[in-house]
MARGUKE-963526 format. One line per field, with one value per residue (C-alpha): x, y, z; residue in one letter. Coordinates in steps of 0.1 Angstrom, whole numbers, m for minus. Example, Ala and Ser with C-alpha at 12.3 -4.5 7.8 and 13.67 -1.06 7.14 Angstrom:
MARGUKE-963526
c1	[123|137] $
c2	[m45|m11] $
c3	[78|71] $
residuo	[A|S] $
This chain:
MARGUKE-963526
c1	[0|27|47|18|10|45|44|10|29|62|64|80|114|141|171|205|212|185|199|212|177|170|196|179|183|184|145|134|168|160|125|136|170|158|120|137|155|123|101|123|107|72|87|121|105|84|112|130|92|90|121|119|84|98|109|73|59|85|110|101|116|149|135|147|186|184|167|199|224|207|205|244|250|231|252|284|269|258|293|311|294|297|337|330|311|335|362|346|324|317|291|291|295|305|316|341|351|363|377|396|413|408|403|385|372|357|346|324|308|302|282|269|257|238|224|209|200|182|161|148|144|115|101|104|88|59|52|59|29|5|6|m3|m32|m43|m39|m61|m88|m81|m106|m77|m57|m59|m51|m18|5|m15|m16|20|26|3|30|61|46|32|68|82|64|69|109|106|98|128|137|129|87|89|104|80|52|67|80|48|35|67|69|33|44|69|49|25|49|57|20|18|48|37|5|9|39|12|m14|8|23|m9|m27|m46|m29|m29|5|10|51|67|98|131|128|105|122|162|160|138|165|193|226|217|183|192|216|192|167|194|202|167|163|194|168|161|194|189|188|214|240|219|230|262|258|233|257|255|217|223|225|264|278|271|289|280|243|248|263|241|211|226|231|191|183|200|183|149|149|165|141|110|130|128|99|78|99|90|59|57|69|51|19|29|25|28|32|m1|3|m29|m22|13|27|21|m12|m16|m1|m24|m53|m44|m36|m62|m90|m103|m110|m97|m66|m59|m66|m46|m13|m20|m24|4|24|16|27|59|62|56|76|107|112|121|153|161|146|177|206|201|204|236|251|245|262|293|294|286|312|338|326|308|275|257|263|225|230|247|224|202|163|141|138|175|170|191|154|172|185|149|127|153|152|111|109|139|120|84|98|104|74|52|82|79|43|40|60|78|92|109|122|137|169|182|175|193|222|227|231|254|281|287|287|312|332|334|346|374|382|379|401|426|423|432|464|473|470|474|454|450|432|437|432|401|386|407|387|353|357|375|347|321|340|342|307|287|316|299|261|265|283|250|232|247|246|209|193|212|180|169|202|222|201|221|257|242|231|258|285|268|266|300|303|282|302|334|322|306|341|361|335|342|376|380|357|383|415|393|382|413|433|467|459|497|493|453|442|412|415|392|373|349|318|292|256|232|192|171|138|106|89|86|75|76|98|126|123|133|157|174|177|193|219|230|243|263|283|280|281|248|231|193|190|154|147|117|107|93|97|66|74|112|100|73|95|127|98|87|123|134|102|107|147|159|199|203|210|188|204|180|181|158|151|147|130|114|144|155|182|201|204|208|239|256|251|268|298|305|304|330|352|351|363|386|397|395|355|329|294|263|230|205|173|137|110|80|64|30|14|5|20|m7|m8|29|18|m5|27|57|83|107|130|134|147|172|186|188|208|233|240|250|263|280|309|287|269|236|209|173|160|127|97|66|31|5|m23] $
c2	[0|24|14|21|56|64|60|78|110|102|84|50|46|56|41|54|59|83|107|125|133|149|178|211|237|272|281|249|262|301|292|268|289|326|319|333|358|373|369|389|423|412|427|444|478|478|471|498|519|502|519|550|554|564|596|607|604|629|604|578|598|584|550|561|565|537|516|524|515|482|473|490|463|435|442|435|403|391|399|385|349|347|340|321|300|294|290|263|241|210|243|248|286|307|271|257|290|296|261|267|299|313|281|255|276|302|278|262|299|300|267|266|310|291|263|283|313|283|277|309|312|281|303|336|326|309|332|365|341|337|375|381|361|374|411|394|375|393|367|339|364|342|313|321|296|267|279|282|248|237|251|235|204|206|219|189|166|182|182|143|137|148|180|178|170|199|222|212|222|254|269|278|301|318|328|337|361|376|383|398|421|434|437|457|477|490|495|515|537|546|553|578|596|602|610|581|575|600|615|617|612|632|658|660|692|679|647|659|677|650|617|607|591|556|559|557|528|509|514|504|471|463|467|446|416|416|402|369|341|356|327|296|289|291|261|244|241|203|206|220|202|202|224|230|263|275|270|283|318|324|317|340|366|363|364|397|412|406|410|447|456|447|458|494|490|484|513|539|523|524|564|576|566|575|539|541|503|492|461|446|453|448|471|455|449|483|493|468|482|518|504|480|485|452|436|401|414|428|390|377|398|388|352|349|370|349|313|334|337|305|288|309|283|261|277|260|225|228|244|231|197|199|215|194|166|188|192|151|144|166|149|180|168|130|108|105|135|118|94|100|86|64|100|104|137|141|134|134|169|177|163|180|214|211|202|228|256|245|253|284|292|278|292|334|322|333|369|375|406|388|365|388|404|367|355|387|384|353|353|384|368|341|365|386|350|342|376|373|339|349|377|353|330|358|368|333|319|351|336|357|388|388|421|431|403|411|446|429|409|437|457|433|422|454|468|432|439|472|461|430|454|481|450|440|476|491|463|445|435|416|398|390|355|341|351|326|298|305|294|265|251|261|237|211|207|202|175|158|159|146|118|108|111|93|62|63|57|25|6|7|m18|m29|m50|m67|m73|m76|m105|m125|m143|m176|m180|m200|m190|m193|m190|m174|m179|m157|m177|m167|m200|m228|m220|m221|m187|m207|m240|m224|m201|m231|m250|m218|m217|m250|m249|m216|m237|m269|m243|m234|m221|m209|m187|m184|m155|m162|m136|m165|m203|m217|m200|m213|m253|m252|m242|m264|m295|m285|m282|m312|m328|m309|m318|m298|m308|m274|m269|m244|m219|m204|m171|m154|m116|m101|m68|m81|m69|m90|m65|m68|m108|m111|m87|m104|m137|m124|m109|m142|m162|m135|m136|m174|m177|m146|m131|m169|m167|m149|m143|m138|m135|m147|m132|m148|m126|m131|m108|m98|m105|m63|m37|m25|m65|m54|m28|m52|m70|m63|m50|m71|m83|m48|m35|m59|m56|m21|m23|m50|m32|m1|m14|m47|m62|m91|m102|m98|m114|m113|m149|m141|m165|m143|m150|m157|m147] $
c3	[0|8|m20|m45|m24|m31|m70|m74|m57|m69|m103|m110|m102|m129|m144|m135|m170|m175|m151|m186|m194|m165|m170|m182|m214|m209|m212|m183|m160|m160|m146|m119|m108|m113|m97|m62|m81|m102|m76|m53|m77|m59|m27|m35|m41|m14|12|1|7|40|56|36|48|86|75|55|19|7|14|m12|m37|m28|m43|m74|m68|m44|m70|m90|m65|m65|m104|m102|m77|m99|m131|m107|m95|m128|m143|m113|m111|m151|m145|m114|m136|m161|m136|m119|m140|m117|m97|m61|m63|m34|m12|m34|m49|m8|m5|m32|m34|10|30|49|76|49|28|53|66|26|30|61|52|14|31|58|27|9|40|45|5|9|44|25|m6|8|33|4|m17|8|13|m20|m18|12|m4|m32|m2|29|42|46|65|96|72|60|76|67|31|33|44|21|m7|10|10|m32|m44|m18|m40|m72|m65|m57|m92|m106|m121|m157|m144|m120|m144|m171|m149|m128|m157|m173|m138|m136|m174|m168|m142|m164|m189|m164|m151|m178|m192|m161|m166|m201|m194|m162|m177|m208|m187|m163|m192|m208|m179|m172|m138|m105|m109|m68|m72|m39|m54|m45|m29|0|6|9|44|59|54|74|56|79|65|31|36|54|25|4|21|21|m16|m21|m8|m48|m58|m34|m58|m84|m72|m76|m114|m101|m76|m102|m128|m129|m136|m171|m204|m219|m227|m192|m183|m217|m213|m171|m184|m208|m181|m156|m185|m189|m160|m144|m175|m171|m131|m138|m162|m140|m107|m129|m140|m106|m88|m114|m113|m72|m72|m98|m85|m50|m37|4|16|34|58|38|2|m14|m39|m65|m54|m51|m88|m104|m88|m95|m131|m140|m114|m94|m125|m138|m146|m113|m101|m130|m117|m82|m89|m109|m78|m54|m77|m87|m48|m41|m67|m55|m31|m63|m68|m33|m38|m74|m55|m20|m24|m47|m20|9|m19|m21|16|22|m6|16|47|64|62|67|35|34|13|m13|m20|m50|m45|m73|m93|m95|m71|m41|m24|14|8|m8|26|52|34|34|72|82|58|76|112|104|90|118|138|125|120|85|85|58|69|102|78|48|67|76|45|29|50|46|10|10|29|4|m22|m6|m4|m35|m47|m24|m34|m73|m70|m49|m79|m107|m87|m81|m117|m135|m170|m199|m190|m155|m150|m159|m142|m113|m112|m117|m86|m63|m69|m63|m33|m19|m27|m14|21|25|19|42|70|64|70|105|117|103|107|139|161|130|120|151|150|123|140|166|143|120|141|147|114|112|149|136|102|119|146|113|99|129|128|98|102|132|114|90|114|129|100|82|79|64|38|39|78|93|77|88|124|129|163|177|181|213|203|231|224|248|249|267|260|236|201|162|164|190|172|141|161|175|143|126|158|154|119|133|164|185|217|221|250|256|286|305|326|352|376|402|411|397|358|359|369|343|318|327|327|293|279|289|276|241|245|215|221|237|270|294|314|342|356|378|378|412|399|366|344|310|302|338|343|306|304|333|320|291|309|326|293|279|310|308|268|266|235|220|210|193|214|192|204|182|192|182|167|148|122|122|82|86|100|126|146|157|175|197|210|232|217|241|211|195|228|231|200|203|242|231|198|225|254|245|220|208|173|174|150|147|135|121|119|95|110|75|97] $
residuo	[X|X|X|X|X|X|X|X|X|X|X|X|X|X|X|X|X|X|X|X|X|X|X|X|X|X|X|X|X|X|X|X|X|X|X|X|X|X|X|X|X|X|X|X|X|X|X|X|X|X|X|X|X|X|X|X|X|X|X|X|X|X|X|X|X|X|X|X|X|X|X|X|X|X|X|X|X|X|X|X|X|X|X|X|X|X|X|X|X|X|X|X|X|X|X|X|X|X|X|X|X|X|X|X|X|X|X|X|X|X|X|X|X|X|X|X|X|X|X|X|X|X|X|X|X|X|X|X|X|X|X|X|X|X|X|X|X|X|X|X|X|X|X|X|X|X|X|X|X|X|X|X|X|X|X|X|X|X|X|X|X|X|X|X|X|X|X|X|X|X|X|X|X|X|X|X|X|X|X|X|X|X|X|X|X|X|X|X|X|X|X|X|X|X|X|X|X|X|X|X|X|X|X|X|X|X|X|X|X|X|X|X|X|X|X|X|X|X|X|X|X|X|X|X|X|X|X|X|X|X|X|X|X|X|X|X|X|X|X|X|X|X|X|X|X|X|X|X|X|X|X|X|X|X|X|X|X|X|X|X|X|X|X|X|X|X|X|X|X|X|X|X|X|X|X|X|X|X|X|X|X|X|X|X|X|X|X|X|X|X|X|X|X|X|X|X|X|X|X|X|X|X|X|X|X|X|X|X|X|X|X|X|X|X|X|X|X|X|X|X|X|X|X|X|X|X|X|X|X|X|X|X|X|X|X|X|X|X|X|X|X|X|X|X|X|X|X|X|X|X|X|X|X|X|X|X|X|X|X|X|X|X|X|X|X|X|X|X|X|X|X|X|X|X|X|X|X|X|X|X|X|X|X|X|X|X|X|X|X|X|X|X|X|X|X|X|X|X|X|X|X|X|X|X|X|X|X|X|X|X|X|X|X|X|X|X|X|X|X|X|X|X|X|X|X|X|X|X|X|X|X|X|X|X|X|X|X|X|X|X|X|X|X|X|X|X|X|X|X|X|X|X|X|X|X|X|X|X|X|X|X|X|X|X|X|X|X|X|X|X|X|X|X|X|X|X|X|X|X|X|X|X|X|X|X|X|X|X|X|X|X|X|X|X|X|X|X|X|X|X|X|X|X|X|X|X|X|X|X|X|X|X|X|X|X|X|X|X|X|X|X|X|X|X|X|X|X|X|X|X|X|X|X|X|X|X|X|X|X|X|X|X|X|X|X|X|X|X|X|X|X|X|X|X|X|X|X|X|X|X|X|X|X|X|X|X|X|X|X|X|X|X|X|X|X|X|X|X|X|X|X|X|X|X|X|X|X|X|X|X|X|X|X|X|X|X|X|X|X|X|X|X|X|X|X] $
């Protein structure tokens, strides 16, 4: 049953040799790896409104240079992650751009910063589209962080099926969007300039004397939440059809020009209709209304928001998961990571970034704007990474035009240096939580390592010296009674060793002579050992029992301990017995140097 539940949601399993055809072209990979980064216009503008709101209405003039700055900052980005993707082809981005060129310790704040970033994209983006359909229904206000749930768990789902099904069906919503925006772009402009539109833009004049300098930069950092997403083709490279870098740079090149035109576009848009943000209407709720009335276009913009919103979270579900494979392959993270599932995705990295991403949510219950400065920090660090580690790689190898790209990267090093230190000190009370978690990761990935390291140094062996040593073997059968399950337990331990034991643990007289009368009537060529439990333990008298046998053969013999269990024919009948052989297992396994074995006997009804 859960098998076939499994392929309904899922698909069928696929062959490792089809993993070729699950690789994307350019049109399929700029809707799945720039979803976070277009969607980021749905709310770029209007945290840049949100902060410059403080000082009055006058003050949203300042959009418009800020606005600027931003697509100034963009251009850099795009340039700078062009060469980092031709300079490392395998992907991996701002991680093994650090471990190559600054460091293991920088290399892991890159990683740990992106998989923590990817997180928050998932909580962001759900939480940004469920407040675009509650701008739309304000009637599922009160709703939002089941409907956000709702979304984690559909784009979980979709993800499981492999990337070429989920970008077959996501890409059509977010080219909708884009297509939208634009719609709504040209529309609004010609409706403004010839009239159509309320011109209530604030001057210059009336704004300058009301802003402070740390104003402005805050307004600035918060705008800069529109260029989250820009590095995922760089760590996705792997997704893309061959030529693979060819296709990734071209994508990214796409990309950074269609999220600058509509970043312009909705901030023109924003001023000249003198959008104020309202905590129950977005702004681009508001420019479609002033643009289109609330007619069915209006609805069409905001539907198409909120699935562009929502489907941000797909630029995780690609880039996460190749990540946490990089990481696992380097021995930071669990190898679970590694492991690809029936749709040839990394589906463990998939599920933990859908549960992590669901905590927050339930977590920040729903608030994007809690949620926006961590997930904007945490992507500018990174990015400030791997400009330092390109620009350590151009002095290092010196190739053919050096230089110039030399310049590129200083300048995007030192301007995304500057916007993630305006971060940390406008926006402080918001951030500081991830220079507690971030460390952590950092912590965790290093204990991971050691771990794996230190399994390593134990199972190795010399193959010249540590060969194979023969021992005997002492079989112990922990019975509770005379049964099919024991019989066939028995019969499985003497084909192992002719020193077999089964040990009996009664808790009173009567229990332990009934039994030691029916063994010897059954007479199985085993011999009993008794033991009774003063306080009703099995674990206790069994151990030392053990610990006498081991004392008593040395080093010279193996002790297994083959433990009789029956299987229920369904799932649920297990539930209606003790569980006395599981937790056996389980102590031994911990607390002992012995083999342990579960003999099973399956029940038919």
């Amino acid at each position: 049953m859960t098998g076939k539940i499994k392929r309904f949601l899922i698909g069928r399993p696929m062959k490792s040799n089809e993993l070729e055809g699950e690789r994307l072209g350019k049109l399929k990979a700029l809707a799945i790896l720039s979803s976070d980064a277009l969607s980021s216009v749905a709310y770029g503008t209007e945290q840049i409104l949100l902060v410059l709101i403080l000082a009055g209405a006058a003050a949203l003039w300042f959009s418009l240079p800020i606005a600027l700055a931003v697509l100034a900052l963009l251009a850099i980005l795009i340039v700078s992650y062009r060469q980092t993707i031709f300079a490392y082809p395998a992907g991996g981005g701002a991680y093994v751009v650090a471990k190559d060129n600054i460091g293991k310790f920088s290399s892991l704040i890159a990683g740990g910063s992106l998989l923590v970033d990817y997180i928050l994209t998932v909580a962001v983006s759900s939480s940004a589209g469920t407040d675009a359909i509650t701008s739309a229904f304000p009637i599922l206000h009160d709703e939002r962080v089941l409907i956000a749930l709702a979304m984690i768990v559909f784009l979980t789902l979709m993800n499981l099926r492999g990337v070429t099904e989920s970008a077959s069906v996501l890409a059509i919503p977010i080219y909708a969007f884009v297509v939208s925006i634009f719609l709504l772009i040209v529309i609004g402009t010609i409706n403004y300039l010839t009239g159509g539109a309320p011109a209530a833009a604030p001057q210059m004049e009336a704004a300058v004397s009301n802003v402070s300098l740390f104003l402005l930069l805050k307004a600035f950092s918060s705008g800069c939440s529109a260029l989250t997403g820009v590095e995922a083709v760089s760590n996705a490279i792997p997704n893309f059809r061959d030529p693979a870098p060819k296709n990734a740079a071209a994508t990214l090149v796409m990309m950074g020009l269609i999220l600058g035109a509509m970043f312009t576009g909705i901030t023109l848009l924003a001023y000249w209709y003198g959008i104020r943000p309202d905590e129950k209407a977005t702004v681009i709720s508001q420019i479609a209304e002033a643009t289109f009335g609330r007619n069915w276009m209006y609805f069409v913009i905001q539907g198409v928001t909120a699935l562009i919103l929502f489907l941000a979270a797909n630029t995780a579900y690609s880039a996460f998961p190749l990540l946490a494979f990089m990481l696992a392959k380097d021995k930071y993270l669990p190898h679970m990571f590694m492991v690809r599932g029936d749709r040839l995705g990394f589906s463990n990295g998939i599920i933990f970034l859908s549960i992590m991403s669901a905590v927050l949510v339930v977590a920040f219950k729903g608030n994007t704007e809690s949620l926006i400065p961590l997930y904007a920090v945490g992507v500018f660090i990174p990015f400030t990474l791997s400009q330092l580690g390109m620009m350590i790689r151009w002095i290092k190898h010196k190739p053919k035009g050096w230089q110039g790209k030399l310049v590129i990267n200083t300048v995007g090093m030192l301007t995304t240096l500057s916007i993630t230190l305006i971060f940390i000190f406008t926006k402080f009370a918001q951030v500081w939580v991830i220079f507690v978690f971030l460390p952590i990761v950092v912590y965790l990935f290093a204990k991971i390592y050691r771990h794996y390291a230190n399994t390593a140094d134990q199972l190795r062996i010399d193959l010249a010296v540590d060969k194979p040593c023969i021992k005997g073997n002492t079989v112990i059968i922990p019975v509770s009674g005379i049964t099919q399950v024991v019989r066939n337990t028995v019969s499985y331990a003497k084909t192992l060793s002719d020193s077999v034991v089964a040990v009996y643990i009664g808790f009173d007289d009567e229990s332990i002579r009934k039994m030691e009368e029916k063994w010897a009537e059954w007479d199985p060529g085993v011999r009993l050992i008794v033991l009774k439990s003063r306080y009703r333990s099995i674990m206790r008298p069994l151990r030392k029992f053990i610990e006498t046998v081991e004392w008593k053969k040395g080093e010279h013999d193996n002790i297994t301990v083959l433990i009789p269990q029956f299987i229920t024919k369904h799932w649920w009948e297990a539930v209606l017995h003790n569980q006395t052989s599981l937790m056996m297992r389980t102590y031994l396994l911990n607390h002992k140097d012995v083999i342990v074995t579960t003999v099973p006997f399956h029940l038919h009804k």
